[in-house]
C-alpha positions as CSV (number, residue, x, y, z in Angstrom):
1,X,-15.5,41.1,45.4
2,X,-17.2,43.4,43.9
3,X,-17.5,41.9,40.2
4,X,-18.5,38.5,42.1
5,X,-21.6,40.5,44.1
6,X,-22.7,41.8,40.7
7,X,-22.3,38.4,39.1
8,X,-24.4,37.1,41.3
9,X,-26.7,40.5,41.3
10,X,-27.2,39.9,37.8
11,X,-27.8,36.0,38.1
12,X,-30.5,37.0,40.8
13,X,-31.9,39.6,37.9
14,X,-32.2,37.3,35.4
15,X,-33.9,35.0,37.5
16,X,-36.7,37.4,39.1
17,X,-37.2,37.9,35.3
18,X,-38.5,34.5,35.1
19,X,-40.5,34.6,38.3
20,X,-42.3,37.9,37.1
21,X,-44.5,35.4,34.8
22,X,-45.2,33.2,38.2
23,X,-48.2,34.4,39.6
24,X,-50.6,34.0,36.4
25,X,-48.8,31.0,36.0
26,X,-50.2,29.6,39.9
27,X,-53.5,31.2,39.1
28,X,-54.2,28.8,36.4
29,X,-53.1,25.9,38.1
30,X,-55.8,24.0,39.1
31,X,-56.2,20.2,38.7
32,X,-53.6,16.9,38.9
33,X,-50.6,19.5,37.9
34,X,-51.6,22.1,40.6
35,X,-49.1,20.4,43.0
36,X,-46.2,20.4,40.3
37,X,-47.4,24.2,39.3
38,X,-47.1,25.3,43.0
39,X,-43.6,23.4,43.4
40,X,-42.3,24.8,40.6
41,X,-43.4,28.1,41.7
42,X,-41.6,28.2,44.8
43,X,-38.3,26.8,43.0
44,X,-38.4,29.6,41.0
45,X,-38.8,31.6,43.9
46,X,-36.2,30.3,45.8
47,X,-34.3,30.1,42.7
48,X,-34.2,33.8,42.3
49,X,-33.9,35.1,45.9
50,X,-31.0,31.9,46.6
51,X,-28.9,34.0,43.5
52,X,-28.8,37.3,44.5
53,X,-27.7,36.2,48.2
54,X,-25.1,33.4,46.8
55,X,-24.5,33.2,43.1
56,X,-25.2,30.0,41.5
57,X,-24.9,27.6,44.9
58,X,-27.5,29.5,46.5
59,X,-29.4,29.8,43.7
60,X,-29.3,25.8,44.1
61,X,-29.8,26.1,47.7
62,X,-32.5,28.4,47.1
63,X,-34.6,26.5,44.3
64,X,-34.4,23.3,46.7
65,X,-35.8,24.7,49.5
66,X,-38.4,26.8,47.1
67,X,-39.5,23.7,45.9
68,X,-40.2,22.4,49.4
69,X,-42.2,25.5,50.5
70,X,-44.3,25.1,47.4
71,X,-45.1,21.6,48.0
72,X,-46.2,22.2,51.5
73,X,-48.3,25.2,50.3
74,X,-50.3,23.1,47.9
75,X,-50.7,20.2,50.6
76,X,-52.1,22.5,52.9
77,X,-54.2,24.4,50.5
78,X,-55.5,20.9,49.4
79,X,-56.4,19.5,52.6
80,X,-58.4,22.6,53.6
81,X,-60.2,22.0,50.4
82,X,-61.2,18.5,51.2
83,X,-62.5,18.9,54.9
84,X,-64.4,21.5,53.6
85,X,-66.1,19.1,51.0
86,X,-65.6,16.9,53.7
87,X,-68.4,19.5,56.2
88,X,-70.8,19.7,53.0
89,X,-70.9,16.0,52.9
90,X,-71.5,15.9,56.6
91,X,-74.4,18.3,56.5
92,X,-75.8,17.0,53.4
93,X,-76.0,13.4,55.3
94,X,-77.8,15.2,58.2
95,X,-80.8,16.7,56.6
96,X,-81.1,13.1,54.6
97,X,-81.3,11.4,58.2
98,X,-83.8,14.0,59.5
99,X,-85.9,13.6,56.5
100,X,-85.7,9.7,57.2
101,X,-86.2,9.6,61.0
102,X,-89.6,11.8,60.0
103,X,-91.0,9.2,57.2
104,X,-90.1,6.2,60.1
105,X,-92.0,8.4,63.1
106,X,-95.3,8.7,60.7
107,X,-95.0,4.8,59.3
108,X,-93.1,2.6,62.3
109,X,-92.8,-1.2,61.5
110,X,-94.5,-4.2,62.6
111,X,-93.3,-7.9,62.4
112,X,-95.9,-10.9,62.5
113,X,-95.2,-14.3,63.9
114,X,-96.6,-17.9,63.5
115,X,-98.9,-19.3,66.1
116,X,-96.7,-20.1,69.3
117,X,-93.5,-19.1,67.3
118,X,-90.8,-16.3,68.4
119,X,-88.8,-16.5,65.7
120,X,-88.4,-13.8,63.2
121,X,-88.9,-14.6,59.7
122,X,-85.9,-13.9,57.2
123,X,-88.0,-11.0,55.2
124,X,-88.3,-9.2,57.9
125,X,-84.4,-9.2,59.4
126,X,-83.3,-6.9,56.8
127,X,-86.0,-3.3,57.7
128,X,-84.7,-4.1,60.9
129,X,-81.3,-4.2,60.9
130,X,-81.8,-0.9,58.9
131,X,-84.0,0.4,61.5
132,X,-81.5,-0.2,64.7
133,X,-79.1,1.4,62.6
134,X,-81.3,4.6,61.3
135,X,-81.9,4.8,65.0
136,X,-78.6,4.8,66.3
137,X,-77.7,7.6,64.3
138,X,-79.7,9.6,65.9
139,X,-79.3,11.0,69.7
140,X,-82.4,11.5,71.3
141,X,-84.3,8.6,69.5
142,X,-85.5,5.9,71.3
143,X,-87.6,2.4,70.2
144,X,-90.6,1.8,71.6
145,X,-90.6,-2.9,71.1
146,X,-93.9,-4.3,71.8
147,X,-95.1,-7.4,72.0
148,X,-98.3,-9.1,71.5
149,X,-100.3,-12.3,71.0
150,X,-103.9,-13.7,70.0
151,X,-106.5,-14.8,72.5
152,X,-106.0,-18.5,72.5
153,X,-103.7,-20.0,75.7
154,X,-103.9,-18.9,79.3
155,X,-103.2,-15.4,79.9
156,X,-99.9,-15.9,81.8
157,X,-98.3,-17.8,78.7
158,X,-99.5,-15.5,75.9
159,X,-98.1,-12.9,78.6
160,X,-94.4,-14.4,78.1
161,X,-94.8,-15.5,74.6
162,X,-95.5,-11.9,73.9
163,X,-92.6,-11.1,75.4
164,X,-90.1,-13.5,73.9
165,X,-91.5,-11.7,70.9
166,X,-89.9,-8.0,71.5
167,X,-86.9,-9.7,73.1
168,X,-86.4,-11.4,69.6
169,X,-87.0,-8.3,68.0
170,X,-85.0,-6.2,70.2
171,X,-82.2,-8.2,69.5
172,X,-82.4,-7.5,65.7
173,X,-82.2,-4.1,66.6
174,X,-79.1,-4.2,68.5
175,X,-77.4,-6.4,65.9
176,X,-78.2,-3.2,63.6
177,X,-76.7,-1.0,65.7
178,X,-79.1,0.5,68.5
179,X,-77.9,0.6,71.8
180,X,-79.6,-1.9,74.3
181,X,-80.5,0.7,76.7
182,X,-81.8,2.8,74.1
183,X,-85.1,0.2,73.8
184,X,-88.4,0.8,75.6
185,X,-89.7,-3.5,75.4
186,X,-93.0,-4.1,76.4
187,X,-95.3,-7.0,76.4
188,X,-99.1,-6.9,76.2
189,X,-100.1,-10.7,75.5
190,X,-103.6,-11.3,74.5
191,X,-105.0,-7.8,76.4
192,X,-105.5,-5.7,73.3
193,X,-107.1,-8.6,71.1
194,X,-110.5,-8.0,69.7
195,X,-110.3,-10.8,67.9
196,X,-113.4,-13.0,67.5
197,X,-113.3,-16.4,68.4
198,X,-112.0,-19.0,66.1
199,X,-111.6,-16.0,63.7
200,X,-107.8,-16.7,62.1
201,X,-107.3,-14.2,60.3
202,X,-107.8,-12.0,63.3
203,X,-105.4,-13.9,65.3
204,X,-102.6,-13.9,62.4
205,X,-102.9,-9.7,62.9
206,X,-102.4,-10.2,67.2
207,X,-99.2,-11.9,66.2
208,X,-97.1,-9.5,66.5
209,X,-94.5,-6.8,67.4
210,X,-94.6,-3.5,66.7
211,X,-91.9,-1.0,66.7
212,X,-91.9,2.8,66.8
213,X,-89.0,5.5,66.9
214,X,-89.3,8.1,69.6
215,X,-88.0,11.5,69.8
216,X,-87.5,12.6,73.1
217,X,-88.5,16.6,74.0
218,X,-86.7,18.8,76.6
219,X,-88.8,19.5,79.3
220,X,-89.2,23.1,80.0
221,X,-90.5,25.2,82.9
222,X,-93.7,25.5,81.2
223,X,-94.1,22.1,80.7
224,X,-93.3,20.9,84.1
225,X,-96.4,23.5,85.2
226,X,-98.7,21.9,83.0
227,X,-97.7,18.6,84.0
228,X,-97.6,19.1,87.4
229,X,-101.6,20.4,87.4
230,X,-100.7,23.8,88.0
231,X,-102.1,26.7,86.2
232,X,-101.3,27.5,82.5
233,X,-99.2,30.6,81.8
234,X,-101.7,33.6,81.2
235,X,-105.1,32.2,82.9
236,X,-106.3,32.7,86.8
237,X,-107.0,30.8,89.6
């Protein structure tokens, strides 16, 4: 019994002698082999450890299960790794999209129609549908749809038409991925014209939809005083 035990003591020896060149060995190992590195690693490991508790069977036993430690080490150390390239990514995309919304407050878009027409024409689907879905990204905006025509017609059709102008619109927006209730639509029909008569030109600029993207602000105490026609923090009655 004894000579067996110091069999497999020496087995265990001669094995430790190979994992004492392990550790530089795993901090080199970086790339497409990392996961083989690692592996290997913990089969020597379990190599060594497997021999000095049972002689060449655990020294099988051991490397096995070594190897399988390893594997799950590097798996684990990996996928940390990539959701935290994952969170850069994430943050990067944020303060791209807040740079974004900011050019779209200051510039908006507006869409032009034909004379007694609601359709949308094809060269202007496109900012849209990238609109809606710049929009949806972010939470607390909003789109502001309003419609408008030129002079000519009665005041209750251009009314309508005006209307069935920021429906269309709106609708291109919620194909891009805005939510419906997320819309302000409004219609203004011929009122904001100052168009001359018979000028064209004039009326081709009436025909139209505008849309802008609203951020919506928190109201705070203050706020609600100065809105309310109460006095302003720091004056008297």
């Amino acid at each position: 019994m004894i000579t067996r035990n110091s069999r497999h003591l020496k087995f265990g020896l001669a094995a430790a002698a190979c994992l004492a060149g392990a550790p530089a060995w795993a901090q080199t190992a970086t790339g497409p082999d990392s996961n083989a590195k690692a592996e290997d690693i913990g089969i020597v490991t379990g190599l060594a450890v497997g021999a000095a508790a049972g002689g060449p069977i655990g020294a099988v036993l051991g490397a096995a299960a070594g190897g399988l430690m390893g594997d799950r080490y590097h798996r684990e150390k990996q996928t940390a790794k990539e959701l935290k390239s994952d969170l850069g990514k994430s943050e990067a995309e944020r303060t791209r999209l807040e740079h974004t919304v900011a050019a779209v407050e200051a510039v908006g878009t507006d869409v032009s129609f034909r004379t007694d027409d609601t359709s949308i024409k094809v060269e202007d689907m496109a900012p849209l549908l990238k609109l809606g879905a710049l929009a949806a990204a972010v939470p607390d905006a909003k789109l502001r749809v309003t419609g408008f025509a030129d002079p000519r017609g009665n005041a209750a059709y251009n009314e309508d038409l005006s209307q069935r102008r920021a429906e269309a619109v709106a609708a291109a927006l919620v194909c891009g991925g805005m939510a419906r209730e997320r819309l302000i639509i409004e219609a203004h029909g011929a009122s904001e014209s100052t168009s001359a008569a018979g000028d064209l030109d004039a009326y081709a600029l009436d025909r139209r939809v505008t849309v802008r993207l609203e951020r919506t602000m928190p109201t705070t105490p203050a706020n609600a005083i100065v809105s309310s026609g109460g006095p302003t923090p720091g004056t008297g009655p």
